[in-house]
N, C-alpha and C positions, 0 to 999 in steps of 0.2 A: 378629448385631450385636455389635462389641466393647463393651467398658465404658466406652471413649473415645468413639465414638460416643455411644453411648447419653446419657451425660453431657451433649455436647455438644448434642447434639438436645432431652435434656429443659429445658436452660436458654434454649435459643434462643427470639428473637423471633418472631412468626408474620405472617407475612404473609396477611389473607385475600381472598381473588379475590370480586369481584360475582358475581354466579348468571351462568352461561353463559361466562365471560372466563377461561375455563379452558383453551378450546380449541387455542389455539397449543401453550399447553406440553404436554399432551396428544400436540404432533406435533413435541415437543422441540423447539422454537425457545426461543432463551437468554433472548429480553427479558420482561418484564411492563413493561407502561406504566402510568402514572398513571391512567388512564381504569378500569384493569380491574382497581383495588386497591379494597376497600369498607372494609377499614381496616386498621390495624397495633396488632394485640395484644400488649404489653409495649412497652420502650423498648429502640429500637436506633440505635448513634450512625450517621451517615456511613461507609458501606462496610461495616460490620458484618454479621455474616452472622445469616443469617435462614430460617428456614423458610417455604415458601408452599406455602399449600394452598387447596382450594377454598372455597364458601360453606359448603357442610357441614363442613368440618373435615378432608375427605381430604386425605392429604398428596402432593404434586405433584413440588416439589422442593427443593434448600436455593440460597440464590443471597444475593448482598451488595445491601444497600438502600443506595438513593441518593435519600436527599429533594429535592436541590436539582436533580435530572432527572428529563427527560421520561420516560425510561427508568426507573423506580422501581425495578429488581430487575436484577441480572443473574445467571444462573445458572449456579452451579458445578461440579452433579451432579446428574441424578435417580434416585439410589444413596441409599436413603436409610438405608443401612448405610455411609455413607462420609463423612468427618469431614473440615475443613477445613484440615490443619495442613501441616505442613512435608511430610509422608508422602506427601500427598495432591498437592502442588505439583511432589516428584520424579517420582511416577507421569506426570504428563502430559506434562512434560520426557520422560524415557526414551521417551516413547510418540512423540513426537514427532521425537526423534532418530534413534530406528529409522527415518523415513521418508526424512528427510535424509541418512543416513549412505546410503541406497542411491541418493541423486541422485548426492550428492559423489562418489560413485566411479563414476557410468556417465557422468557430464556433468565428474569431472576440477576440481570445486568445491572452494574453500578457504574461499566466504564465501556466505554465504544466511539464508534467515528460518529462524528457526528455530521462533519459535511464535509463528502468526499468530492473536492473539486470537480470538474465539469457536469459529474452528473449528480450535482445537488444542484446545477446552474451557477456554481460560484467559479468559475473556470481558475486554476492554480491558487486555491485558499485549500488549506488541510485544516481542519480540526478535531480535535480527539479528546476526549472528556474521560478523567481519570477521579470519580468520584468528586468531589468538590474542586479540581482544576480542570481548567480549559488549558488545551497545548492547540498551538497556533502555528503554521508555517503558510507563508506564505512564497511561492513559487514561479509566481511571474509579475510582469512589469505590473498589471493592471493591478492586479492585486496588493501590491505594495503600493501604487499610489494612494488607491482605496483602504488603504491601514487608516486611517482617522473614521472615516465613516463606519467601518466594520465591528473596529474597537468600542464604540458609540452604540452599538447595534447587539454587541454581545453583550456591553456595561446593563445596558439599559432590559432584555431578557434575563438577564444572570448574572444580578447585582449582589448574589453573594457567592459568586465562582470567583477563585482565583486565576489570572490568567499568565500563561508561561509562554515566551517564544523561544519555536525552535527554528525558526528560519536559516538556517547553519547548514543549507544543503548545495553543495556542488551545482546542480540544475540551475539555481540564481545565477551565474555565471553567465548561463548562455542569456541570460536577459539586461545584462548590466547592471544587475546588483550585488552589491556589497552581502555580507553573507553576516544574520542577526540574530542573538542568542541571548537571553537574558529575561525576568522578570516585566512585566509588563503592569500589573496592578493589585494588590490582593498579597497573601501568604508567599512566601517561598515553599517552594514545595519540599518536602522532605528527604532525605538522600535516598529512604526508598520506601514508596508509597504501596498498602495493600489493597488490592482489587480483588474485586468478586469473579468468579468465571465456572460456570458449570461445576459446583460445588468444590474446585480452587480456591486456595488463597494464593493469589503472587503479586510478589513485589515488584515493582514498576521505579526506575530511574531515571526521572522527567528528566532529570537540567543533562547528566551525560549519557544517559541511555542509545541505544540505536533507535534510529529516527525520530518519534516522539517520543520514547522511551519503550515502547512496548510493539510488538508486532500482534495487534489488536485482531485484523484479516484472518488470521490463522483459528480463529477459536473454534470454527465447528470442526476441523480438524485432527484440532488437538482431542476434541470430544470424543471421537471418531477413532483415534487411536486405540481407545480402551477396547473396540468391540474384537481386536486382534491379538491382545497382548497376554490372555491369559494364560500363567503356565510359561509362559515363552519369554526366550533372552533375547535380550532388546538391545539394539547399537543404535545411540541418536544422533546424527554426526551434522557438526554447527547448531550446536545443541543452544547457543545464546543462554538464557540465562534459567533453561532446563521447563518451560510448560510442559512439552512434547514428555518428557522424563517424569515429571507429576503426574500427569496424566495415564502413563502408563501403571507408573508406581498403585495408582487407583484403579487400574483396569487389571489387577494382581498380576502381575509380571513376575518370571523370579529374578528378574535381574534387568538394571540398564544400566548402560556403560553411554556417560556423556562426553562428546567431545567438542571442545572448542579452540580456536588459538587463546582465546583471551581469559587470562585467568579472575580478572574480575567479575565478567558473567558466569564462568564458573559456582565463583564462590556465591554469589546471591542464587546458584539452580541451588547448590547444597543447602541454603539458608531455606529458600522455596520448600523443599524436599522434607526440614524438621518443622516449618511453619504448619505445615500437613498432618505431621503427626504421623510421617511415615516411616517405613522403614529405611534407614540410613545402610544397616550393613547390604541392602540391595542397591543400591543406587553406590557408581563409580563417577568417579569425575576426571577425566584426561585432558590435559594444555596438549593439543597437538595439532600439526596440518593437516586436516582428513583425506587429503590424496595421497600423502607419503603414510600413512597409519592404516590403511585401506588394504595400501601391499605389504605390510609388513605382515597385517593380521593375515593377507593371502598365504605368504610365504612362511608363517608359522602354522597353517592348517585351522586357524580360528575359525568357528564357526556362529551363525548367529540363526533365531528363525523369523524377527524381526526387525527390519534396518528402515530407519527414518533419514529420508536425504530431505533436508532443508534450506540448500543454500543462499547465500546472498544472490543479490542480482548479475548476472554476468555480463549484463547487456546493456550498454545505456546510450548506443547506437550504432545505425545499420550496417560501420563498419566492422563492431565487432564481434556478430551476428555470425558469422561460421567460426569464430574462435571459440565462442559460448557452447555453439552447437558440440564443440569436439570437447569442451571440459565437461559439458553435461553429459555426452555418453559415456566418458571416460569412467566419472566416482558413480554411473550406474551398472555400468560394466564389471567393475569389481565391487559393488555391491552385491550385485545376484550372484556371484559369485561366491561369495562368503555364506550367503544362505542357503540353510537345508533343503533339502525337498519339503513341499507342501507350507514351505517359510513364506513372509508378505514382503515385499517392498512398497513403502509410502513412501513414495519420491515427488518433489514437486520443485515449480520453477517460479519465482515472482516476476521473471521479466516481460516486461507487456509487447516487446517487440516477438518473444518467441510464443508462438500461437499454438492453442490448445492440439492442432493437428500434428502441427511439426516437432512439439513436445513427444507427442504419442510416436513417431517414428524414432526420436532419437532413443526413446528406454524401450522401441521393437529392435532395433540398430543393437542397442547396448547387449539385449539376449542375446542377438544372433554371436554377437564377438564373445562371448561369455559362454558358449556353446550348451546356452539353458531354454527350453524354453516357461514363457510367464502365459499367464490368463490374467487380462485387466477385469477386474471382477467390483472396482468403483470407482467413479470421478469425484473429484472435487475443487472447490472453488474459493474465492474470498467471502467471509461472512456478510452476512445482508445486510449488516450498517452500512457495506463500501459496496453499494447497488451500481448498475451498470444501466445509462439511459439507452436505450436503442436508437436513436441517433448517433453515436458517441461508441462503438463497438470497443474501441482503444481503451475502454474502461473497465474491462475485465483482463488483469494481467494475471491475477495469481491461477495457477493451473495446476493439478495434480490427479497423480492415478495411484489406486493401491493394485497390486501385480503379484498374485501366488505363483509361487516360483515349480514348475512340474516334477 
């Protein structure tokens, strides 16, 4: 144990576990929850780090306290030779990059996740690397306190990255923070920036984009789209700001019909779409609500023989968890419906509360009400920059099936 260590651990706060509530971390899972704290020995602010140990006083691991969540602890190490500082923040970084730098060059990458919180071991830090910018969120207490050592950490790795915050995410709320958005060091980034992606060009909207500006997760999917689309009319519905629709466009489609409420992603799929070099008179673009445009197409006898469901998240907790359930059957429901025989549905969910099994019952639920039936003929998942530690299961959310319709 160094002397910095040692320091640091004899001054730290203690966290102590009820008898028995030891067990997760035991099988290294990052969280302690409220339920399974029996108290907090000394004072420690919001995010500050902390030691936790059992009811007898074994030490377990060091992790940042968050009073105003449900999540009371999240953990940073169970090294308990290992110190929270700047050192500690590079270490996970290099550890992490090691893995990406061996995507970026078999997959031809210029932009990806680069540390997907808990299971990079940086619990609630998001970053995502957009060609020469770093986007940054940071999502809980610990990690916002740790913003000076982190910033320090990426400076000193990737001293010619510009770095952009997008911390501007509702989930800060549940930890008591203020919600932060704005440049951080380096360039502003441009109103819309071009990425590499499986022989893609698209354009990327750091500062207003959806979440860090881009849905990064999706990309072996979107790849994956091509091997269905050929010859076939396509409906990509929350189409954002149209990969899913490029992709196609590249996989010869004769047709996709994009939709979105928002006409500013939109207009950058169409921008996407002549960046490519593709054909425009195939590719449509619709502002509309995909539940009410679903039955419209029903009730006009529309047909399609490929429908990409990609919606937002429904879920962003366990009470609204059978409402999700009934929207997601619903737009799959009149999705296979819309599709020919021997047509594909790529449907998929981001919500990490709704699980790869119960996914699979609601679009088996959605057939049966649709009076179709599908063959799940592939899975799919988030791409391997946003890796899932096996301690840590709650880190594969993104979930999808492609379904030939019979």
């Amino acid at each position: 144990m160094t002397a910095s260590t040692h320091t640091q651990s004899a001054a730290l706060p203690r966290v102590v576990l009820a008898k028995g509530r030891e067990k997760s971390l035991l099988r290294r899972h990052p969280w302690v929850f409220s339920g399974a704290v029996a108290r907090l020995e000394g004072k420690a602010r919001s995010g500050e780090t902390v030691d936790i140990v059992d009811h007898q006083g074994k030490w377990l691991a060091r992790g940042a306290w968050s009073p105003a969540s449900q999540i009371r602890a999240r953990v940073w190490t169970f090294d308990a030779a290992e110190a929270i500082d700047t050192a500690f923040f590079i270490r996970r970084l290099e550890r992490a990059q090691q893995w990406r730098n061996e995507l970026a060059e078999r997959d031809n990458l210029n932009s990806y996740r680069l540390i997907a919180g808990e299971s990079d071991g940086l619990p609630g830090v998001t970053i995502d690397r957009f060609g020469p910018f770093l986007v940054l969120q940071l999502l809980s207490a610990g990690a916002e306190y740790q913003r000076a050592a982190l910033l320090s950490a990426l400076q000193t790795l990737y001293p010619d990255s510009s770095i952009y915050d997008r911390s501007d995410v509702a989930v800060r709320k549940k930890e008591g923070l203020e919600l932060t958005h704005g440049p951080v060091c380096g360039e502003l980034p441009p109103d819309l920036l071009p990425i590499e992606e499986h022989g893609m060009q698209l354009l990327v909207d750091i500062r207003h984009g959806h979440k860090t500006g881009y849905y990064l997760d999706q990309r072996d999917s979107r790849y994956a789209t091509r091997r269905y689309v050929t010859n076939r009319r396509v409906l990509n519905c929350f189409s954002y700001t149209g990969g899913f629709a490029v992709s196609a466009l590249m996989g010869s489609c004769s047709q996709v019909i994009s939709v979105d409420t928002s006409q500013e992603a939109l207009d950058i799929a169409r921008q996407n779409v002549e960046l490519n070099g593709l054909d425009l008179q195939k590719a449509q673009f619709v502002r509309d609500d995909v539940f009410k445009l679903l039955r419209k197409y029903r009730d006009d006898g529309e047909k399609f023989d490929v429908i990409i469901m990609d919606p937002p998240k429904f879920v962003e907790n366990k009470g609204q968890l059978a409402g999700a359930c009934r929207g997601y059957k619903d737009i799959n429901m009149l999705a296979i419906q819309l599709l020919n025989p021997g047509g594909t549905l790529l449907t998929f969910s981001c919500s990490g509360l709704m699980t790869s099994d119960l996914f699979q019952k609601i679009v088996a639920d959605a057939a049966l009400d649709a009076g179709r039936d599908i063959q799940l003929i592939e899975q799919f998942r988030q791409a391997a920059d946003h890796p899932v530690i096996a301690s840590y299961p709650e880190g594969l959310y993104l979930k999808g099936f492609a379904c030939r319709i019979m």
